[in-house]
SEMARBA-442408 format. One record per residue (C-alpha): residue in three letters; chain; x, y, z. Coordinates in pm, 1 decimal. Example, Ala and Ser with C-alpha at 12.3 -4.5 7.8 and 13.67 -1.06 7.14 Angstrom:
BEGIN
code->Ala; unit->A; xx->1230.0; yy->-450.0; zz->780.0;
code->Ser; unit->A; xx->1367.0; yy->-106.0; zz->714.0;
// end
This chain:
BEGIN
code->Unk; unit->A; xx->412.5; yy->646.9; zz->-2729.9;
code->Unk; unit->A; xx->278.7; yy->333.4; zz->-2728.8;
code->Unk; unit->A; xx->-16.1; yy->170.2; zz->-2660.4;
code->Unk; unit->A; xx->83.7; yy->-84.9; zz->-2442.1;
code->Unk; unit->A; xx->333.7; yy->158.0; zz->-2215.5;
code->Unk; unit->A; xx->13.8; yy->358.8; zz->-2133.6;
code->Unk; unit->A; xx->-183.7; yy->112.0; zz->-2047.9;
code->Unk; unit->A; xx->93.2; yy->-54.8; zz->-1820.1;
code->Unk; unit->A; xx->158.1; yy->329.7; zz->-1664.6;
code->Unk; unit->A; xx->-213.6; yy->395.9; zz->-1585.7;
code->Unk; unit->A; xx->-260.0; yy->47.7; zz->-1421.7;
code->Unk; unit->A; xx->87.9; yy->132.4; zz->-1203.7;
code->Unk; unit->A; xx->-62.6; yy->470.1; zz->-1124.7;
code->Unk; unit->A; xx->-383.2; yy->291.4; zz->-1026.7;
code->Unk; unit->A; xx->-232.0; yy->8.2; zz->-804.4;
code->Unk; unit->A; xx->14.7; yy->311.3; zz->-625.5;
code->Unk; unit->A; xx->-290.3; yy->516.5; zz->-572.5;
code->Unk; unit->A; xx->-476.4; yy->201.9; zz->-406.0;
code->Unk; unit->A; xx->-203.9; yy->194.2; zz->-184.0;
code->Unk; unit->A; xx->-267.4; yy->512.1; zz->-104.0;
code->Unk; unit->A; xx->-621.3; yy->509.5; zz->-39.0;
code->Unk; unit->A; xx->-546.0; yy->150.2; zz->143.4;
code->Unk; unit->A; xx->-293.1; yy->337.9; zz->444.9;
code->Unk; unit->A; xx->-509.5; yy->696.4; zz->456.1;
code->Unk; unit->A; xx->-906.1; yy->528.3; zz->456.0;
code->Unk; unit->A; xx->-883.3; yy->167.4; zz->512.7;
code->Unk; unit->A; xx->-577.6; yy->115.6; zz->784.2;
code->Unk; unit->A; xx->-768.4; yy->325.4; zz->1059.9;
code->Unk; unit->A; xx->-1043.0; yy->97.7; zz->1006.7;
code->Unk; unit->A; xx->-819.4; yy->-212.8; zz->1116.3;
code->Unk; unit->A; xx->-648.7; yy->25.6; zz->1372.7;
code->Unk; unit->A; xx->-1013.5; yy->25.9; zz->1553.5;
code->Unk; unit->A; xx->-1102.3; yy->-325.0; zz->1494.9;
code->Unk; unit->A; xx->-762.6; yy->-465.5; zz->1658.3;
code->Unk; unit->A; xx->-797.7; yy->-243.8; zz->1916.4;
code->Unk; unit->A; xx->-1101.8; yy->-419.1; zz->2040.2;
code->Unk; unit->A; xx->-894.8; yy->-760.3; zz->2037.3;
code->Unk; unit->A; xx->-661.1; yy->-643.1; zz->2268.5;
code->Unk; unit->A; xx->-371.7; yy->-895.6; zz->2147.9;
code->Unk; unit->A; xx->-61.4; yy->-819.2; zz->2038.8;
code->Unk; unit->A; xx->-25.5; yy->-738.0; zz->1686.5;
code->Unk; unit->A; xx->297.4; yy->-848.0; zz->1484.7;
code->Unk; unit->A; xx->580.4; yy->-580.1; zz->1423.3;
code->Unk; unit->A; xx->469.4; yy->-551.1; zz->1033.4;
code->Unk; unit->A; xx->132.8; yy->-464.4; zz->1116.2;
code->Unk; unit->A; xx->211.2; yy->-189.3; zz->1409.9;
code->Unk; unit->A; xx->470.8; yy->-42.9; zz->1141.9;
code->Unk; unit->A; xx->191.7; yy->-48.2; zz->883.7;
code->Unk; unit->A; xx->-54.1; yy->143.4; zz->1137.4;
code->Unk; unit->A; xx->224.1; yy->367.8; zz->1232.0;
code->Unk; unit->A; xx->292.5; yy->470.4; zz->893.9;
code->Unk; unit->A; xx->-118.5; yy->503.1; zz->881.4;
code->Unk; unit->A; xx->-79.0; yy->781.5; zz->1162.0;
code->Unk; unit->A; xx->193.7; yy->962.3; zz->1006.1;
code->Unk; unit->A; xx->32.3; yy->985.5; zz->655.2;
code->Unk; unit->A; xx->-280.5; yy->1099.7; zz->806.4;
code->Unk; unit->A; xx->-109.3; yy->1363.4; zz->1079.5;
code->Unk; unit->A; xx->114.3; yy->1522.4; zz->808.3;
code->Unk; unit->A; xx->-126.7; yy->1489.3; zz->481.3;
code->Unk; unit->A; xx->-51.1; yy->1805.9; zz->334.0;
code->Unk; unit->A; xx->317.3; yy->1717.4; zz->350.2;
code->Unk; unit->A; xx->288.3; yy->1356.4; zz->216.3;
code->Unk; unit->A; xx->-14.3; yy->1330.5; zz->-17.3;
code->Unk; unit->A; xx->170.7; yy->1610.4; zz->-247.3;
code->Unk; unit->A; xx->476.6; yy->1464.6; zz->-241.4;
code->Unk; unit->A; xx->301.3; yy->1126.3; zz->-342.0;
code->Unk; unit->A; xx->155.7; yy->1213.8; zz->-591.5;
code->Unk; unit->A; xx->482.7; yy->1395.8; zz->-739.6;
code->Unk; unit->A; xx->654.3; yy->1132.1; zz->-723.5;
code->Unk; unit->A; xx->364.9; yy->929.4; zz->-931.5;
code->Unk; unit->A; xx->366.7; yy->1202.4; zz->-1175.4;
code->Unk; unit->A; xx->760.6; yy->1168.4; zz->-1205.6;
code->Unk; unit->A; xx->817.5; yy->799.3; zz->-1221.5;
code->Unk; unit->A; xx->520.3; yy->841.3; zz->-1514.0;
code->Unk; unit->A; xx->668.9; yy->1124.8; zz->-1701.6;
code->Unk; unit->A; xx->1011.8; yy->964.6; zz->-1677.4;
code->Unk; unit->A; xx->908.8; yy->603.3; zz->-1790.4;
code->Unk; unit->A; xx->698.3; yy->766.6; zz->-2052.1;
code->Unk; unit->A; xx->965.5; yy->985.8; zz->-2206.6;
code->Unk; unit->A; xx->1228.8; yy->692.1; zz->-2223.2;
code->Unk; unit->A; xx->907.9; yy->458.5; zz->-2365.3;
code->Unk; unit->A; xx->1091.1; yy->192.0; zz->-2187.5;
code->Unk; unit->A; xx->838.0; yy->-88.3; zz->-2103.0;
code->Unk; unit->A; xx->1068.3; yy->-269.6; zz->-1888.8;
code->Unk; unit->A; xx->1053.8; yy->55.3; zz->-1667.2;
code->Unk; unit->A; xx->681.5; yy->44.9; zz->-1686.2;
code->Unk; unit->A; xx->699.8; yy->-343.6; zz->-1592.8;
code->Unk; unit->A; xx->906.2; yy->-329.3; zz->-1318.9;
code->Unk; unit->A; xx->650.2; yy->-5.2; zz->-1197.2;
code->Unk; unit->A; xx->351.1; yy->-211.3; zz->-1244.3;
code->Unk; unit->A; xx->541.1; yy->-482.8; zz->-1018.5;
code->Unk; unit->A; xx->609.9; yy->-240.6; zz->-749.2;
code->Unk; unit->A; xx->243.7; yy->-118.5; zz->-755.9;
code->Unk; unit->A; xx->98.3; yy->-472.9; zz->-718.0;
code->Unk; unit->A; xx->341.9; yy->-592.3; zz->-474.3;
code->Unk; unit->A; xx->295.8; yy->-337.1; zz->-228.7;
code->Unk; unit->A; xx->-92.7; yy->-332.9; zz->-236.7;
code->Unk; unit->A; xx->10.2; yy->-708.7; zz->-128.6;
code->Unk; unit->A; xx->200.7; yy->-649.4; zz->99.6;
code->Unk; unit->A; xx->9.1; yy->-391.7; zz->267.3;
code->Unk; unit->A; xx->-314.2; yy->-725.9; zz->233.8;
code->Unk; unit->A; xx->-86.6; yy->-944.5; zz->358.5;
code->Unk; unit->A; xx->18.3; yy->-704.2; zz->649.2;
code->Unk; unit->A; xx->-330.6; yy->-637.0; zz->774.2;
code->Unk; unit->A; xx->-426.8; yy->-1022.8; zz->730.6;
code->Unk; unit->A; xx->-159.3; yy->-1122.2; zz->971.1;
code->Unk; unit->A; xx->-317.1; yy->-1052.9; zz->1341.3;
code->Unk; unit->A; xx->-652.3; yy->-1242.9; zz->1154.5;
code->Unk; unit->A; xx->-432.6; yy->-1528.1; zz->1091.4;
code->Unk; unit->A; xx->-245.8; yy->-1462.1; zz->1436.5;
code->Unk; unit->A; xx->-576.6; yy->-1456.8; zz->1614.6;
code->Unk; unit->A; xx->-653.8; yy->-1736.2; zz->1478.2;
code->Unk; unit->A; xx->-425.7; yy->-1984.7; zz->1563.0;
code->Unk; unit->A; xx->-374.1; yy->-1834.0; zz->1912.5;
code->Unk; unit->A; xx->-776.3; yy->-1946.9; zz->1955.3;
code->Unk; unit->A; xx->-683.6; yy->-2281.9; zz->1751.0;
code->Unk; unit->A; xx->-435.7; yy->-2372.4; zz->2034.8;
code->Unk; unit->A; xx->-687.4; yy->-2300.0; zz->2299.1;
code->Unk; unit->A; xx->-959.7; yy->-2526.0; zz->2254.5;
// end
C-alpha cells in the first residue's frame, strides 16, 4: 500500500473522529451557553444539538456503529488502494468538521447582528 493512501486514510479517520468528539463533548457545551441567551437559535444549529442528544442518549448504539463504519470505509479504500477514494474521504472528513464550526458559529453571528441593529 502506499505511502501516501495511509497517510490520506489516517488524516480522514482523524478529521471523522473530531467530528465525533465535536457532537458527544463539545456540542453540550454550546447547548448550555445558548441556553443562557435565551434567543432563538437557527434550524441548523437546533438540528446539530438534537443530533448532540441522540448520540449521547443512545451511545452504545451509535459510537459502535461509528466507528464500524470508519473501520469499513478504511479497509475498503485501503484494499482497492484507490487514492481518489481516500481524497474524496479526506474531503468528507474536513467538510463536516466545517460544517459542524460553521453550525455552532451561527447564533454568535446571529446574536450579533440582532445587538448590531439595536443600538
Amino acid at each position: 500500500m502506499k505511502k501516501s493512501l495511509v497517510i490520506l486514510l489516517v488524516i480522514s479517520t482523524i478529521l471523522w473522529s473530531s467530528v465525533d468528539v465535536i457532537i458527544v463533548s463539545i456540542v453540550p457545551v454550546f447547548v448550555t451557553m445558548f441556553a443562557d441567551f435565551g434567543a432563538r437559535l437557527p434550524t441548523l444549529t437546533q438540528a446539530c444539538f438534537h443530533l448532540s442528544h441522540l448520540t449521547k442518549l443512545y451511545y452504545f448504539i451509535f459510537e459502535p456503529l461509528f466507528i464500524g463504519a470508519l473501520v469499513g470505509v478504511s479497509v475498503l479504500i485501503a484494499r482497492k488502494e484507490n487514492n481518489t477514494l481516500a481524497i474524496y474521504f479526506c474531503a468528507s472528513g474536513a467538510l463536516a468538521v466545517l460544517a459542524l464550526v460553521g453550525t455552532l458559529s451561527l447564533p454568535i453571528f446571529q446574536l450579533g447582528a440582532v445587538a448590531a441593529g439595536m443600538k
